[in-house]
Structures are given as C-alpha cells and as structure tokens.
ZATIVEX-655430 format. One record per residue: residue in one letter; x negated, y, z of N, C-alpha, C, O in turn. Coordinates in pm, whole numbers, plus 32768, in hexadecimal, padded with zeros to 4 digits. Example, Ala and Ser with C-alpha at 12.3 -4.5 7.8 and 13.67 -1.06 7.14 Angstrom:
BEGIN
A7AD97DC7830C7B327E3E830C7AD87EB6830C7A707EB4834E/S7AFB7F1F82C47AA97F9682CA7AF6800383137AC380728324/
This chain:
BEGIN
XCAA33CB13DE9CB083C483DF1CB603C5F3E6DCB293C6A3EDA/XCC003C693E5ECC583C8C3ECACC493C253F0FCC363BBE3ED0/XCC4C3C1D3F8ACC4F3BAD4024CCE23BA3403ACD163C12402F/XCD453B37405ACDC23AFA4051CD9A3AC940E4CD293A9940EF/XCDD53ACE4138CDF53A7241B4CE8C3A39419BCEED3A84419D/XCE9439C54187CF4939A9417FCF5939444210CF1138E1421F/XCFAE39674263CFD2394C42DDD05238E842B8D08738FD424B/XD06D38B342E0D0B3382C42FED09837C14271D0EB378B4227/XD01937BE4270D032377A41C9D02036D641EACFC1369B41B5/XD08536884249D0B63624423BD12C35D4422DD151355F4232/XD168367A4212D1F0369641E0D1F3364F4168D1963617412D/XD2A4365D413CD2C3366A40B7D2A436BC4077D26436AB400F/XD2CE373C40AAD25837AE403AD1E637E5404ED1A9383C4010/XD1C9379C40BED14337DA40E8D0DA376A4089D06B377F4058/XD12D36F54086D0BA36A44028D0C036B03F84D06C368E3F31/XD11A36DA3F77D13337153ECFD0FF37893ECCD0B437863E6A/XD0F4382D3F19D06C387B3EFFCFF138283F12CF8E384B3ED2/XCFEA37C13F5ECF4B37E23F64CF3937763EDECED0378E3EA2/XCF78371C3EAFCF5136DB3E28CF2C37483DB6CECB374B3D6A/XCF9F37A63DC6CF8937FB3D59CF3138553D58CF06387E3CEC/XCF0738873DCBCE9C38E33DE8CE0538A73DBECD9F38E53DA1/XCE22380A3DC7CD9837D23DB6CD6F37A03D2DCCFE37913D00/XCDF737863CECCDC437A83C50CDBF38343C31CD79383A3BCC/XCDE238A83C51CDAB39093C0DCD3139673BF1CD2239C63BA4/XCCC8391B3C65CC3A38FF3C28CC3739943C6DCBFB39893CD8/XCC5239E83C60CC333A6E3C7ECC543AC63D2DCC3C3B3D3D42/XCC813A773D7ECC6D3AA13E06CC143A333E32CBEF39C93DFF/XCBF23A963EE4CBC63A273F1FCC123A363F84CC273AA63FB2/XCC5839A33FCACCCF39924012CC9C3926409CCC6138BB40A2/XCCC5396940E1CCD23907417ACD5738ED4173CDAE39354143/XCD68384341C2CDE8383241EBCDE237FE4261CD7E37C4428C/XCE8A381542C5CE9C37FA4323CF1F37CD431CCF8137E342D5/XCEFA376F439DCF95376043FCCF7C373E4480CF23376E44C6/XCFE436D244AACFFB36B94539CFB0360C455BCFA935CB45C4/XCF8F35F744FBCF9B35574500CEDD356644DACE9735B844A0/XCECC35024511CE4B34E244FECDF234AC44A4CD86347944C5/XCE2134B64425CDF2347D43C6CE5934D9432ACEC1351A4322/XCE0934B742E1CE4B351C4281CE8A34A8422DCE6134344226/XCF0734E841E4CF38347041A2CF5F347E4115CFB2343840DA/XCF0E34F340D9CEA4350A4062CE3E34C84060CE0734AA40CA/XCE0B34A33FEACDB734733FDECD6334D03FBACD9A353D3FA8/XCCB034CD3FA0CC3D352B3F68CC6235B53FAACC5D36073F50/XCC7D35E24003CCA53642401FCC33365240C2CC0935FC410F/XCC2536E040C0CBF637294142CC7F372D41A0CCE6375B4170/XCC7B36FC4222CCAC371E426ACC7436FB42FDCC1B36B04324/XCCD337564343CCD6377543C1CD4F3764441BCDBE379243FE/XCD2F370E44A5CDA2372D44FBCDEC377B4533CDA937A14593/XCE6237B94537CEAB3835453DCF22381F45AACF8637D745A7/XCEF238734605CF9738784661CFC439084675CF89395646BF/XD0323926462CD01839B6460AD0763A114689D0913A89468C/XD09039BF46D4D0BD39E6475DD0513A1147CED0693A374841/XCFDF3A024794CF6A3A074813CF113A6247B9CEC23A29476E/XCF173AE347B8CEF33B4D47D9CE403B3647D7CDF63B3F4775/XCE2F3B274817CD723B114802CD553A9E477ACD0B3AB04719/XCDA53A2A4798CD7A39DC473DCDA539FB4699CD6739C8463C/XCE233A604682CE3D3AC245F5CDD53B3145FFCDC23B54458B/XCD843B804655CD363BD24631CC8D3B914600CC413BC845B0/XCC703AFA4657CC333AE04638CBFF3AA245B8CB8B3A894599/XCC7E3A8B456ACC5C3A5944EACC663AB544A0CC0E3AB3444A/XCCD83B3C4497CCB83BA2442ACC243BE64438CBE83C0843D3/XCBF63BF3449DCB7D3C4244B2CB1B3BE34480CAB03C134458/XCB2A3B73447BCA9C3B0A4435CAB93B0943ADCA5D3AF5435D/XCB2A3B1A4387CB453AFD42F6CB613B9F4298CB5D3BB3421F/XCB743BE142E6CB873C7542C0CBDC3C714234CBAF3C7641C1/XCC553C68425ACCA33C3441C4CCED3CC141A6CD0D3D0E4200/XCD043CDB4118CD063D6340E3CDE23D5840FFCE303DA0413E/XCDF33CEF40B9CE8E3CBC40E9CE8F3C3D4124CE493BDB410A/XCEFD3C50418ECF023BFF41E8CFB53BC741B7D0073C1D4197/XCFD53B4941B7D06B3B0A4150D0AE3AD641C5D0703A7141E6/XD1013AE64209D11B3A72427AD1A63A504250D2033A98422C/XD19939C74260D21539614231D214393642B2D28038FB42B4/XD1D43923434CD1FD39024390D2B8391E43E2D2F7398843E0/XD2E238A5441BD359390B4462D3A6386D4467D38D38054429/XD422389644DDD45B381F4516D4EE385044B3D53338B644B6/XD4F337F04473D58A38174404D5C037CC441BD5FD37B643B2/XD5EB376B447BD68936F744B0D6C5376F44F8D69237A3455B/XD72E379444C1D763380C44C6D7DD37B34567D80A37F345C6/XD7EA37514558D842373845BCD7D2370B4657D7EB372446CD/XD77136D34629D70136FB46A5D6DC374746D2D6AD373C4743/XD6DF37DF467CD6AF385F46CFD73538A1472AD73838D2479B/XD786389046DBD80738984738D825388447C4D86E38CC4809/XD7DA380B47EFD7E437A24857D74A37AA48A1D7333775490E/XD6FF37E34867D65637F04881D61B38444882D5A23841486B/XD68238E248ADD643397A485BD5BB39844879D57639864813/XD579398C48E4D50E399E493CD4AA398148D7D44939CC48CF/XD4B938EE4863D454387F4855D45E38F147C4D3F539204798/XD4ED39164780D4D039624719D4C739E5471BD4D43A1946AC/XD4B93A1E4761D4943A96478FD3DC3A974765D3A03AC34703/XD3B23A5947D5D34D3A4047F8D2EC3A284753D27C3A584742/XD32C39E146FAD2E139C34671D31A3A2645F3D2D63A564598/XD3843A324605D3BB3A874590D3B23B254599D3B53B644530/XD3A53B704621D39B3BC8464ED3033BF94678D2B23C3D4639/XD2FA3BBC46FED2553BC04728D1D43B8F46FDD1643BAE4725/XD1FC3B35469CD1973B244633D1673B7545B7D0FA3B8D4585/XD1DD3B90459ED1C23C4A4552D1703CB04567D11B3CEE4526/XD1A43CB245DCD15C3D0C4632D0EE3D014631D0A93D634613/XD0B13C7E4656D0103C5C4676CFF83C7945C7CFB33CD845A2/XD02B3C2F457ACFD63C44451BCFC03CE444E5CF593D1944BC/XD04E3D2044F4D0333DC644B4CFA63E1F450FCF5C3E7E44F6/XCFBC3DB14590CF603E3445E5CEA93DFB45BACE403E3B45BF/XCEBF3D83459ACE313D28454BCE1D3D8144D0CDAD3DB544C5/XCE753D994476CE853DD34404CE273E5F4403CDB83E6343CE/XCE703EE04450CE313F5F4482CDB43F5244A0CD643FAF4495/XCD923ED044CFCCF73EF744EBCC993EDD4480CC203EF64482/XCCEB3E9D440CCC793E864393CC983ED54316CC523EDF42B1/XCD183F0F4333CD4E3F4442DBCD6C3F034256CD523F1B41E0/XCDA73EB04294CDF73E58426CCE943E76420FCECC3ED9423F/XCED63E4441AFCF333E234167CFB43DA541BCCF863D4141F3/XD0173DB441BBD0483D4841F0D0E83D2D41A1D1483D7B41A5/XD0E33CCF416FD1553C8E4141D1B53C2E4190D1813BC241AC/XD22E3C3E41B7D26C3BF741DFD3013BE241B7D3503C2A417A/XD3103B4C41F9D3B13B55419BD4103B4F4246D3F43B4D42BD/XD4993B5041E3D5143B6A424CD5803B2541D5D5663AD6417A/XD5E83B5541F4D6763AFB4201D6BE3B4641DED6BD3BBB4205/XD7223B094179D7B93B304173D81F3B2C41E0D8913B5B41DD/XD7D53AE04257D8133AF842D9D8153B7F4323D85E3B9A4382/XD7C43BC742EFD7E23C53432ED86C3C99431CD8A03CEA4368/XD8A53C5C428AD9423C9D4284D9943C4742E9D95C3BFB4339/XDA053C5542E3DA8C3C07431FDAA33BB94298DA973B3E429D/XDAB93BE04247DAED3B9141CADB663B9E41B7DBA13B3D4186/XDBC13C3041DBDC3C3C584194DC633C69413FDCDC3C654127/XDBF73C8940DFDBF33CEB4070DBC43C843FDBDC033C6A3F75/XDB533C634002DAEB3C253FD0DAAE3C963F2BDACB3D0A3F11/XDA653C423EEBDA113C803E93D9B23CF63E96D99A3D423E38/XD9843CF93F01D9293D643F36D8D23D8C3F2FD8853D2D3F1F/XD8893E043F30D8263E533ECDD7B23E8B3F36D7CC3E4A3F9C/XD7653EC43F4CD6EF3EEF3F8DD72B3F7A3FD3D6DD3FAD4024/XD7923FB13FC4D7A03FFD3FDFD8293FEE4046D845404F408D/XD8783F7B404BD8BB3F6E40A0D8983F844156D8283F774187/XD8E43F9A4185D8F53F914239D8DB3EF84251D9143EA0420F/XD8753EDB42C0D8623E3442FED8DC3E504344D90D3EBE435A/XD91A3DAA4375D96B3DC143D7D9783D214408D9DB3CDB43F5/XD9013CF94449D9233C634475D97F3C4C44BAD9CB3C9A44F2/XD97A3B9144B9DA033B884505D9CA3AFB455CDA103ABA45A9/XD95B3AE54544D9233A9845A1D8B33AA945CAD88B3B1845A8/XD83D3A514626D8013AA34654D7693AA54608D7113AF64627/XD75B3A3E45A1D7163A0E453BD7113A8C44FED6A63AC544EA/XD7833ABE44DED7763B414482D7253BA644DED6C83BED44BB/XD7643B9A4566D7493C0B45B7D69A3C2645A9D65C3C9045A6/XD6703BA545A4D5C63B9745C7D58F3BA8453DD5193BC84530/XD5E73B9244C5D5813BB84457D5883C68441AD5293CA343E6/XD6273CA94437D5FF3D1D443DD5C93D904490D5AA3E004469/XD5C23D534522D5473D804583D4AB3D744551D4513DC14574/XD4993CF244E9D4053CD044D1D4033D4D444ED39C3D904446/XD46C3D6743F5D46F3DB44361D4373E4D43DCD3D23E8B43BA/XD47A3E73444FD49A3F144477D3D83F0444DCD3AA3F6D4508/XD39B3EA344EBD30C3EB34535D2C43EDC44E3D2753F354503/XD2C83EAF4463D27A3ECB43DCD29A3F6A438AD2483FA84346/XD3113F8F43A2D3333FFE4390D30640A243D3D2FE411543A9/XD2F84070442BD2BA40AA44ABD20A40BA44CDD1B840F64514/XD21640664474D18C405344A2D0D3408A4455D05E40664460/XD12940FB4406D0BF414443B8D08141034347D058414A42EB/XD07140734342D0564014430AD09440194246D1004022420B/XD02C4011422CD0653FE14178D0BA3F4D4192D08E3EF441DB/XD1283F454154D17A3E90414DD1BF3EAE40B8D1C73F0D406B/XD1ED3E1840C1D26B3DE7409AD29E3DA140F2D2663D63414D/XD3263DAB40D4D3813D72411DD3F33D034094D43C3D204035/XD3D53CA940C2D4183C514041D4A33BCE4085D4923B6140BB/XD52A3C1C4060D5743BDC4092D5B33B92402FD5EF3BC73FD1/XD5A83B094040D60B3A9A4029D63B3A22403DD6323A1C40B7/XD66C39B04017D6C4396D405ED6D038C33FEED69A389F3F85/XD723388E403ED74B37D3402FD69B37BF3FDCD6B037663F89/XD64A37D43FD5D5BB37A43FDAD5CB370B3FD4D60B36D5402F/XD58336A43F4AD59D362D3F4ED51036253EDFD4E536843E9D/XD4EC35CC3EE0D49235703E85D43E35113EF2D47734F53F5B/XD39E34D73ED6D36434613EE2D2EA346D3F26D29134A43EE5/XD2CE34433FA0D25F344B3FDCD21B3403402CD27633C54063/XD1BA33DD405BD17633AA40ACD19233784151D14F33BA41A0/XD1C733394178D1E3332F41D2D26033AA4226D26B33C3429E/XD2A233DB41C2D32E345341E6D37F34334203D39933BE41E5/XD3D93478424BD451343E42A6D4AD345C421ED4A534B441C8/XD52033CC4235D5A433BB41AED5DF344D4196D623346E41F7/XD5D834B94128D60E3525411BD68134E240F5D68A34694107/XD6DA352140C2D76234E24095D75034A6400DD79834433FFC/XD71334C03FBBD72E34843F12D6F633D73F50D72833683F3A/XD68933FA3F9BD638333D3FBBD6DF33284014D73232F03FCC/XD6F33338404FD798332740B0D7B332D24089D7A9325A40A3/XD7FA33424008D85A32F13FA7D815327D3F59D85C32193F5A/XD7B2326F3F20D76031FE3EDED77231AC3F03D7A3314D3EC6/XD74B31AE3F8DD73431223FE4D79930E74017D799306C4020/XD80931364044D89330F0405FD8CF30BF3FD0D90E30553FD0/XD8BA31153F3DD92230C83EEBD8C630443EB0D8EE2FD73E86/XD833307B3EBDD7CF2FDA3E7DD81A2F6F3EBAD8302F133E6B/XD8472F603F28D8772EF43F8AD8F42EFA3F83D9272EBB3FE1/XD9412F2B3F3DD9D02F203F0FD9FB2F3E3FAEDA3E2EE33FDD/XD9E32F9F3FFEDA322FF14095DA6C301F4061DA4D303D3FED/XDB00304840A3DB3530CF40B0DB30314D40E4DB67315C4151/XDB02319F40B7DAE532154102DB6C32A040F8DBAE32AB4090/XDB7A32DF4147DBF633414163DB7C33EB4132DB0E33FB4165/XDBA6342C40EEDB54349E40C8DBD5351740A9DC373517405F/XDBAA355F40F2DBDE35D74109DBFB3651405DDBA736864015/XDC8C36524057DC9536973FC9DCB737093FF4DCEF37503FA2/XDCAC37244039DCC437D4404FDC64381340B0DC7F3863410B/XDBDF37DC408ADB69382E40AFDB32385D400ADB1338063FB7/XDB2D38D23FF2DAF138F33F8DDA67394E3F5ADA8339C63F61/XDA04393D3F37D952396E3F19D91E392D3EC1D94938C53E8E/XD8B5396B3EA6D847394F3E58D7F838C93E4AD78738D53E77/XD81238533E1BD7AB38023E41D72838233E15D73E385B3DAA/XD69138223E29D62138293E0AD5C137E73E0CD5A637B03E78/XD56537D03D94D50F37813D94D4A737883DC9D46937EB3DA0/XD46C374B3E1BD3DD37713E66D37937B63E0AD34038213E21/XD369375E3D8FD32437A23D4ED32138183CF1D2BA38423CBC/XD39E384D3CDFD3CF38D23CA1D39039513D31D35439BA3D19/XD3AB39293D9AD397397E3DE7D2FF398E3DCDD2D439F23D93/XD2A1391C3E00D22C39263E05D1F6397D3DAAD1A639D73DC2/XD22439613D44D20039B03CB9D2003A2F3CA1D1B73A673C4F/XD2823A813D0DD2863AE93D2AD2423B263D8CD2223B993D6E/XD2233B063DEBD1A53B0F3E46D1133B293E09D0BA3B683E43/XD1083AE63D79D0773AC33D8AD0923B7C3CFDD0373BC63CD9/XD1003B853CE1D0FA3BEA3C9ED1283C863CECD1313CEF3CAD/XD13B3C7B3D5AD11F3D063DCBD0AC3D153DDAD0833D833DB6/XD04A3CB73E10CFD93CA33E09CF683CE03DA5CF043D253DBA/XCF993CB33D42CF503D003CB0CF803D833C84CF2E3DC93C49/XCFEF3DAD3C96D0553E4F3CA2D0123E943CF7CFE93F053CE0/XCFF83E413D88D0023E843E05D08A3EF43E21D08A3F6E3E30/XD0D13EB53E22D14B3ED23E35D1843EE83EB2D1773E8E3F05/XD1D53F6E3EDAD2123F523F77D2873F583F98D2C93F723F34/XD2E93F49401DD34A3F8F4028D3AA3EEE4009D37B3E7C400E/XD4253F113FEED46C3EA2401FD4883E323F9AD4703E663F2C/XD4A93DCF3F96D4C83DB33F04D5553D1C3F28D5483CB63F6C/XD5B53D433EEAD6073C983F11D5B53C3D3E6AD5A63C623DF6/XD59B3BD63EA6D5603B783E49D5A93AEC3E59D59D3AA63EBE/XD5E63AD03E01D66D3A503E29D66439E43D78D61A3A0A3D1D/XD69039A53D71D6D539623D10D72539CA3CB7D7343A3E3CDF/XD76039973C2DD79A3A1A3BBAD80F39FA3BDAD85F3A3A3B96/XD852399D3C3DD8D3398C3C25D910395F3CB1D8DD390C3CFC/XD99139AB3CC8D9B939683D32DA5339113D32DABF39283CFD/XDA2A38B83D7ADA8F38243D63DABB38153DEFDA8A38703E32/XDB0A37BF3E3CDB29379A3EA2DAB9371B3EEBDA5137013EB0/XDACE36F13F38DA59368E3F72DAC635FC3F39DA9335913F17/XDB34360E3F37DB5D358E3ECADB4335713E63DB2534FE3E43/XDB4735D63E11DB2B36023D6EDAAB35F93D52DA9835DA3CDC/XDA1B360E3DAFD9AA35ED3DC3D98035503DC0D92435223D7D/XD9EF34F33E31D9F334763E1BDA0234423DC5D9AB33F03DA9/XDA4E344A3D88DA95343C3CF8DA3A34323C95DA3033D43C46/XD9F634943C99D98734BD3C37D92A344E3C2ED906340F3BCB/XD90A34413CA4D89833CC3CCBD8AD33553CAED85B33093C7B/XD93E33343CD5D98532B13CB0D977328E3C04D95732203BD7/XD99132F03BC2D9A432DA3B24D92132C03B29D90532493B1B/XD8A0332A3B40D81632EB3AEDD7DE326E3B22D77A32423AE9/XD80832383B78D7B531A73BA9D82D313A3B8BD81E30C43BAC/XD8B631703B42D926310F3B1CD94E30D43B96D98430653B90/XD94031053BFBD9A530CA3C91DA2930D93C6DDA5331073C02/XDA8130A13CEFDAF230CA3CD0DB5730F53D22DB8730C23D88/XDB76316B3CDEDB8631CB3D13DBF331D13D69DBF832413D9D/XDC5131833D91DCAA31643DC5DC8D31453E65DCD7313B3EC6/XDC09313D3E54DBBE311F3EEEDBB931A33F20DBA931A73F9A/XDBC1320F3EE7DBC532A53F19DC6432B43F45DCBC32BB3EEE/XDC8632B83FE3DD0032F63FE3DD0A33A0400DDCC033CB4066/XDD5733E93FD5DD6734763FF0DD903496407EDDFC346B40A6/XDD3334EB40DDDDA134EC414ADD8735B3416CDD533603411F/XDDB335C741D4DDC636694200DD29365A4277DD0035F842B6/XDCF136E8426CDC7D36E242E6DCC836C94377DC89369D43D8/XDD4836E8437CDD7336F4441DDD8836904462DD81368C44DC/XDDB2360743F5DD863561442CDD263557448DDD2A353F4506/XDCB035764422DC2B357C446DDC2835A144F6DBD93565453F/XDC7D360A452EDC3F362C45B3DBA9362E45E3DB7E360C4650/XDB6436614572DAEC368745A0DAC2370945FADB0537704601/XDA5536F44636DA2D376146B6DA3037B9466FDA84380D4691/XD9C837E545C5D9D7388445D6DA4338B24564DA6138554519/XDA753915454DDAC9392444E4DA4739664448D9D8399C444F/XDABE393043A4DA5E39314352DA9839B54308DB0039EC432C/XDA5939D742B4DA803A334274DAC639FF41EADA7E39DD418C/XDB5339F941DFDB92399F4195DBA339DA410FDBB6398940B4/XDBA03A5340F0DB953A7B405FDB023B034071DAF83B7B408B/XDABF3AAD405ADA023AC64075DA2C3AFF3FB3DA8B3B283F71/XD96A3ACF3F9DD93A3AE63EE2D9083B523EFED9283B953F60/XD8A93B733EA1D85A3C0B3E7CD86F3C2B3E02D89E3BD93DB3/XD84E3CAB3DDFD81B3CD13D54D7B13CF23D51D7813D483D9A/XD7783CB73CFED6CD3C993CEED68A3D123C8CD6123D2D3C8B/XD6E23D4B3C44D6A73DB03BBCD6413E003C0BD5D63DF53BD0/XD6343E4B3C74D5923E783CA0D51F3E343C81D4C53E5A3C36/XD5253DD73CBAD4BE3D5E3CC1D4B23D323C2ED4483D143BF6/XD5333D323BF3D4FF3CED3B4DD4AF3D6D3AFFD44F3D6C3AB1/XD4EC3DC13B29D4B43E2C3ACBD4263E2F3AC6D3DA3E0B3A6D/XD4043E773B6FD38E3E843BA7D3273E413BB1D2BF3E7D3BCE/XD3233DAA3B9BD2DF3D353BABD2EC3D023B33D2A23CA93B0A/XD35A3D3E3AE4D30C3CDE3A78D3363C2D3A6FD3003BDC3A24/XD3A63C113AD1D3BC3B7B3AEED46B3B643ABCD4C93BB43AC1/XD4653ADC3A8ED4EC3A963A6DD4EF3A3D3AA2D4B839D43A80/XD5543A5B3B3DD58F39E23B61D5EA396F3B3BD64339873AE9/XD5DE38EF3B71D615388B3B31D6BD38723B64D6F238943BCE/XD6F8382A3AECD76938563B15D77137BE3B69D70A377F3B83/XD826377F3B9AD80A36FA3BB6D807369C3B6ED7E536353BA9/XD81C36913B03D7F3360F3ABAD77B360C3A8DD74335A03A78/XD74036823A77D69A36693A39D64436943AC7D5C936963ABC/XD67A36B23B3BD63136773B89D62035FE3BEFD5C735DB3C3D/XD6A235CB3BCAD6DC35363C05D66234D13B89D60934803BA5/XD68D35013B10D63434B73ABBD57D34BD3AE3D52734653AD8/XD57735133B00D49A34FC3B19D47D34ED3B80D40834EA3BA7/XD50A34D93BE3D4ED34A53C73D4F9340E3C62D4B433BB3C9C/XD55D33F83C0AD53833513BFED4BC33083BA4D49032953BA4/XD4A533553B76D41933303B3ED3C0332D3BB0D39932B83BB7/XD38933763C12D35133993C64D370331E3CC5D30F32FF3D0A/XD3CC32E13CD5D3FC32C03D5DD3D632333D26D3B231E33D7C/XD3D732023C94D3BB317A3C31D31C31503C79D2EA30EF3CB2/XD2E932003C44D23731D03C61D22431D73CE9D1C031AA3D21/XD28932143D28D25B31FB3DA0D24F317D3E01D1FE31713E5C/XD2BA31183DD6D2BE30C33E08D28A304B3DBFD2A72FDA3DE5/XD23630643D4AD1D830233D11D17F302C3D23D13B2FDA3CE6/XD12A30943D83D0BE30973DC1D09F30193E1ED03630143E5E/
C-alpha cells in the first residue's frame, strides 16, 4: 500500500485530496498543516510547520511516505509583495525542507505553482513556454518549481490558477467573493481584462489523485477547459444562483492600484495533462454549477 503525506491539508485543496484520498480505500495517508487541529474529519494527522526544518524531517522520517503532495504556500499575491521575507520563507524554504526530508526516504514529491510565473502578455500557455514573473509571488513559486528541479528528486510540478470551490474553515476564494456580496444584493467592481482558467478544486484534486496512480512526473498546467475574463466568471456565477447581474460593474486592473502586478492575459492549455491523465476539466458553467451544489450542502451542514 503507497504512503501519501499531503502537507497543507487545511487548505482548499489540501482538504479536497485528503477527502478523496480517503475514499479511495487503497493508500495509507498522513495529513498535515500549520494549525493545530485537522479540519478533516476521520483522518490521521499531524502538526506541520514546513518552515522548520527538524520539525518537516521529523514527520517524513516517522511516517516514511512513498509521495509527499504539498499544497502548502502563502498565495495573497499582494501580501508577498509587501512581506517577501514571510513568502520566501514558506513558498521557497519550505520546499526546500521538504525536498531535502524527501532524499532521505526517498521520497516522491508533488507540488503545485502558478500561472504567475508568466507576465501574462501572451497568455494561453503550454509546458513548454519561458516563466517570466512579474511579481514577486511568481518570483517565489518559480524558485520553489527550479529547487525541485535540481534536486535529483522524482516530482511533479502542477501549475494552475483562479482555484475556487468549498471548504472548511478557507479563506473567501473569489467565486464565495462574489456569492456573498451578490446574496446581499452589494456591488462589487471585477476586473474584465484579467483573463485564465477558472478551476474547480475538485477537478484538480482528481488530477492529483490520478499522478499518483500513473506515477507521473515532470511539469503539467492543470486549469479549468476554458478561459473567460474575471468579469465573465462573475457573470457566470450571477446567472446560476439568479443574482443580478447588474451588481457586477466592469472595471480595468489599473484602478486597483494594487501592490503586485497580475498577469492580465494568463490561461493554459491543458491537452498534456488531458491526454496523460486521463482527466476532463470543467468548463465554467458546469463548474459554477457543482460548486453551487456544494456550497447548498455546505451551508446546510
């Protein structure tokens, strides 16, 4: 039976692998994070600070996990901007600890990264493109993609992006954003000329839990089937819960004056990953649609 360590699983996707890992009856899986309590339920876990070096060697070496998944990482892309040190320190040097935890058990390691590694001139981008960040978010997740590269180590490297569905105590991704400002009839201002992939937490997971079973390596973009604008995304959302839509106004990212700059015509092409894996991502209306199902039971819990 393969051993799974999944590292940040009090994530959004860190808690959608480990659900799915735990119905599939056939690994045996440790989970971790930062927080002291797991926020899975029936689940093995362990406390994880994957910045401290003794305390990441001390848990791969007790748990001797064959792949190691880390969803950990600081993604407020306008906080690392303003906080490099703090994302350095987790998105970078936490890598580290874990790849060098990894070598000693001989270990597997999966990790994800970002469509922030491009600038977003171009957009629609393939595995084989040039990174070229433009903030420093990017800077730290394709420093974390080039430790793993380096590092003799079997991986994946799984990049993708606007990440949204339903979880346990998770910070508002944008689809809950938008929910919660139009449930309450707000107005919210959303940016139409940022353009990517939206993705479902659980399309990804799904792809994860099928590298896993491939054993698959090397780089893969794993995104949503379709790319829309972050208005056109709203929009989307607005029609399936019948808001209205008029509460969405269109504006430009440069309003914003935000700290880091975005990559404004982002998106991947996914055909590696579909081929290879075996997976069909959701587009946005049928994944706007099973996120609201999801988000129904969720708040019927």
């Amino acid at each position: 039976m393969k051993k799974v360590l999944i590292v940040g699983s009090n994530g959004l996707l860190g808690q959608k692998i480990s659900k799915l890992f735990s119905l599939s009856k056939i690994y045996q899986f440790l989970t971790a994070s930062i927080e002291s309590e797991s926020y899975v339920d029936d689940v093995d876990y362990v406390q994880l600070d994957i910045t401290n070096r003794k305390n990441v060697i001390g848990v791969v070496e007790d748990f001797e996990p064959d792949v190691i998944i880390n969803t950990a990482a600081v993604t407020n892309v306008d906080f690392c901007e303003t906080n490099k040190e703090i994302a350095w320190r987790v998105n970078v040097k936490g890598v580290e600890n874990l790849a060098y935890a990894a070598k000693i058990v001989g270990a597997k390691v999966i990790h994800f990264s970002s469509d922030y590694v491009f600038d977003g001139k171009k957009g629609s981008y393939t595995e084989t493109d040039i990174p070229n960040p433009a903030s420093y978010y990017g800077r730290t997740k394709l420093a974390s993609e080039n430790v793993l590269k380096i590092s003799s180590l079997d991986y994946t490297i799984i990049r993708t992006m606007i990440l949204y569905g339903v979880g346990k105590n998770v910070k508002d991704n944008f689809a809950i954003w938008v929910y919660k400002n139009l449930k309450e009839n707000k107005s919210i201002k959303v940016v139409d000329d940022q353009f990517g992939n939206p993705t479902l937490v659980d399309d990804l997971a799904y792809a994860v839990l099928r590298i896993v079973e491939y054993d698959r390596n090397g780089l893969y973009h794993i995104a949503g089937s379709e790319i829309v604008s972050r208005y056109d995304f709203a929009i989307a959302i607005a029609n399936q819960f019948g808001f209205d839509k008029k509460l969405i106004v269109p504006i430009k990212t440069a309003i914003l004056k935000q700290s880091a700059p975005r990559p404004l015509r982002s998106g991947f092409i996914t055909l590696k990953a579909e081929v290879e894996l075996g997976i069909k991502m959701s587009n946005v209306r049928d994944g706007v649609k099973m996120f609201a199902g999801q988000l129904q039971n969720y708040l019927n819990e």
